[in-house]
C-alpha positions, 0 to 999 in steps of 0.5 A: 536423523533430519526431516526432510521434504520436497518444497513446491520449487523442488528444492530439498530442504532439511532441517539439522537433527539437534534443531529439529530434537529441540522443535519436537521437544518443545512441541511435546512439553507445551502439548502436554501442558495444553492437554492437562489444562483441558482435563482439569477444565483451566484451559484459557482462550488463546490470545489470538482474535479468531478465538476470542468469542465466548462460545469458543471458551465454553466449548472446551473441545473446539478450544482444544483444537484452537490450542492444537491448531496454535502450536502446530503453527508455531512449529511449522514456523519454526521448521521453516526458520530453521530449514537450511536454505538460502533466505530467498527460498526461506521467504517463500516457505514462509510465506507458503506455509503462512497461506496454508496455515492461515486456510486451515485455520480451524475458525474458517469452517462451520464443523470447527468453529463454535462462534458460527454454530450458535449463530446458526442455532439462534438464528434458526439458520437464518445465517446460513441462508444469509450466508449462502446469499452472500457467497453467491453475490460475491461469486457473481461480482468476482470478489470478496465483499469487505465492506457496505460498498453502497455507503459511499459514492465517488465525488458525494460521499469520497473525493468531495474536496471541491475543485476542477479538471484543468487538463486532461490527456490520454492518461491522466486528469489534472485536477486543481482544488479550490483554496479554503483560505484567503491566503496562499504560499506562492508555490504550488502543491503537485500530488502524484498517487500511485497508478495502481490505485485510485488517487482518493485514498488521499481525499476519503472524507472531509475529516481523514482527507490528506488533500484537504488537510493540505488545502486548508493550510494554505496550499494550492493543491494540484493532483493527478488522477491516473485514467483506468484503462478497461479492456474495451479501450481501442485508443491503444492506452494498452500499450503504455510505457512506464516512459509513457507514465513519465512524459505525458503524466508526470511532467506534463502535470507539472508543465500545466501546473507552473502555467496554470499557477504562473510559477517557475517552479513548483513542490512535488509531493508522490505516493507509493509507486507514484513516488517513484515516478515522481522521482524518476520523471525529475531525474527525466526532467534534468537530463532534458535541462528542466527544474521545476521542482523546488521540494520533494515528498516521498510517502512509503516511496521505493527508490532501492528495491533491494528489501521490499518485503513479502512482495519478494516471494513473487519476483523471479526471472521465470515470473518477469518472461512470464508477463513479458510474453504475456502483456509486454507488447500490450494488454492489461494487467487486472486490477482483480489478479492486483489486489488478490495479490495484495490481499494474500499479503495479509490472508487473515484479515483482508480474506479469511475473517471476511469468509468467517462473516460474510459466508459462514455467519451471514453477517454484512460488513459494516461501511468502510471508506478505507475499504472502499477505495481498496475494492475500486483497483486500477487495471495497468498498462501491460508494458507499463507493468513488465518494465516496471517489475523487472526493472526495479523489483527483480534487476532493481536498476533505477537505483543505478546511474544510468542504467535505464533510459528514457527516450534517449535520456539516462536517468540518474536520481542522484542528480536530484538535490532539492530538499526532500520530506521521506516518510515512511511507516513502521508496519508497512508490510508493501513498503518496509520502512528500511526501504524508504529510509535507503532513498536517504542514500540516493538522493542528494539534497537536504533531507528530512526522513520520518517515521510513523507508526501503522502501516502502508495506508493506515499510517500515511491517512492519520488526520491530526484531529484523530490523535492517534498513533505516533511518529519519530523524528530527528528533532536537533537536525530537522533539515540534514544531509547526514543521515546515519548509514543505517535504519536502526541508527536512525531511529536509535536517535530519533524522538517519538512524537504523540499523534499525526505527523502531518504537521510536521509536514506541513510546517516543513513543506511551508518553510520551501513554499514562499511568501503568502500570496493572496488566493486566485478566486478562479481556477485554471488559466486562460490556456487551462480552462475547467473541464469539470467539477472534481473528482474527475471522469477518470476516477469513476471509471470501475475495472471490469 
């Protein structure tokens, strides 16, 4: 007889009889072998760092339930993955039961948990005041607090490279850094951040910052911040278009760019979603008879939105309607509903080990920069947004020649064929690097494609001085056309390299910038004067 139940989408799911024979069987041996350990006092803490205090391994009830807890997981997963079902609606039973199992976890509750109860009891309840206290200033501010927000301040602590406002614009700012070397490559450095984000995930501080790392190896860095449109706006910055995005973001910054540096051409370096910008503004910009772009850098970039992870659980046809009638003709999507969204990627550790420490044992999160940045999100154009999700994470268009247009103009990125530097991150759990490799696929030009260890943000900001983490390369075709048709093949002939892999970029992107030329003492131009000191009013504006 096969278990049965009814998943949340109605759909009836079930799993076969020898299956399910072989689940419960595992689950009763391991129990028994859990519940024998117990009564002779040999019960070891589970490798799971929820459970790792000491007071949960002198506690020998509250580590059974942890052991309890664990295997229950792991046979609710392996329901899951043997539940006989199309592997669309197994994601979303996994990622469901992956939300109610890490919820129920019993080290989210005081009653369960011996860590917070010998907190209480050696605080005098102290934590549970202090916790209480923390609960309701979270409550009044509408998020969970991750880290000592007042450790840091926009343009004195993070974003600090020194630099001006050269242009500005209904949606974005120009900003151009100031050379840190006397030297510089002829051609400048265009960097386009996501807009879902706030650009200085790319400038934290002096020694984890991508831009003055750059900067400092002797490129002229120009970089656009995104505006953060707020609900009390009346210019009509609501009703952007991705269109909007294209022409008066992307491809105005590089026209103020060339002019302000006096090049024809400049690089182009784009990140996440800014990478697909990026990407599509080109292929824009040579259907309307420009190239002003030399080389290309896409960092965990999306181009074919075929695999694109844990996000797919919330792409459906009804999901698209939904926004569509709700934003497509104008609104904003909340930078708060955005990062929830992101959060509950990742449950455990960016929700509810901060509910554990922040509420149950009163604790303050230490000051974080990373942490900082990701509580400071962007609200979005509401047609910008539905135009982006249908037509690339549910209909996955911009990978087809001229499926979409832009003002009349069919965009194809298989017409792109300048040197390309593809990055991607091996734990990207927003980004699959599967992903990123299969733009190898579409662009045309000679490519270099790299991997590096970590995740989404953890694996692009990894300065060199740090020494951590690792990435793989080719090493033998460093500049190639014919990447392997597949990821795995890729990287089954790829070398793993110690450390950062920004200086492979670096070196890469030196050899497509041109001569070295002396540093302009002024920034801007005669039409592109500075408006202000970087980092720019944009990026200080807080979503409400």
């Amino acid at each position: 007889m096969s278990a049965s139940y009814q998943s949340e989408w109605s759909i009836p799911v079930s799993v076969a009889p020898d299956q399910l024979a072989q689940i419960q069987a595992e689950f009763s041996q391991e129990w028994l072998r859990i519940t024998s350990s117990a009564q002779q006092g040999t019960l070891e803490k589970p490798a799971d760092r929820r459970f790792a205090s000491k007071a949960w391994q002198a506690s020998p009830a509250s580590l059974l339930t942890a052991h309890a807890y664990l295997l229950s997981a792991k046979a609710m997963n392996q329901m899951v993955d043997a539940a006989q079902v199309s592997e669309p609606v197994r994601n979303r039973l996994r990622f469901s039961v992956m939300q109610w199992l890490e919820a129920v976890s019993p080290s989210n509750f005081m009653a369960t948990n011996p860590d917070v109860q010998s907190a209480l009891v050696e605080s005098g309840g102290q934590s549970l005041q202090k916790g209480i206290t923390n609960f309701l200033h979270d409550l009044q501010k509408g998020r969970l607090t991750q880290t000592d927000e007042s450790g840091f301040e926009l343009g004195k602590t993070v974003g600090i490279t020194e630099g001006v406002v050269v242009y500005q614009n209904q949606l974005m700012q120009l900003i151009q850094y100031a050379p840190l070397t006397e030297k510089v490559h002829q051609k400048p450095l265009l960097v386009v951040p996501p807009c879902i984000n706030k650009f200085y995930i790319l400038d934290l501080q002096p020694d984890n910052s991508f831009v003055r790392h750059a900067v400092a190896q002797g490129f002229t860095v120009f970089l656009v911040s995104w505006r953060n449109p707020l609900p009390s706006d009346t210019d009509g910055i609501d009703t952007a278009t991705w269109g909007d995005y294209l022409q008066h973001g992307v491809l105005q910054a590089i026209d103020v760019a060339c002019d302000v540096s006096g090049q024809k051409q400049i690089n182009a370096l784009g990140f996440c979603v800014g990478g697909t910008l990026l990407s599509s503004a080109l292929a824009l910009a040579h259907a309307q008879g420009k190239e002003q772009v030399g080389a290309l850098t896409l960092l965990t970039t999306l181009l074919d939105f075929n695999e694109t992870g844990v996000l797919d659980v919330f792409v459906d046809e009804l999901h698209a309607q939904a926004r569509e009638r709700q934003l497509g003709a104008g609104g904003l999507m909340p930078a708060q509903e955005l990062g929830t969204t992101f959060s509950f990627l990742r449950p455990s550790e960016l929700v509810w080990n901060y509910v554990v420490s922040n509420y149950l044992k009163g604790e303050s999160p230490p000051a974080f920069d990373l942490l900082f940045w990701n509580a400071d999100g962007t609200n979005l154009p509401g047609p910008f947004f539905t135009w982006y999700f249908r037509n690339t994470y549910l209909e996955n268009n911009l990978k087809v020649p001229g499926r979409v247009k832009v003002d009349g103009h069919a965009i194809d990125l298989g017409v792109l064929s300048m040197p390309a530097y593809i990055y991607g991150s091996r734990e990207d759990h927003i980004v699959p690097w599967e992903a990123a490799y299969a733009s190898t696929h579409i662009l045309r030009g000679p490519l270099r494609f790299v991997l590096g260890a970590s995740g989404h943000i953890a694996g692009v900001i990894n300065p060199p001085a740090k020494k951590r983490r690792s990435y793989w390369a080719q090493d033998t075709d460093a500049l190639h056309t014919d990447a392997p048709g597949s990821a795995q093949a890729w990287l089954d002939t790829a070398t793993e390299h110690t450390g950062s892999w920004w200086p492979d970029w670096s070196a890469w992107l030196a050899a497509q910038s041109g001569p070295m030329v002396d540093a302009r003492e002024k920034l801007g131009n005669k039409r592109y004067t500075p408006l202000q000191a970087a980092p720019g009013d944009y990026v200080k504006v807080r979503a409400v």
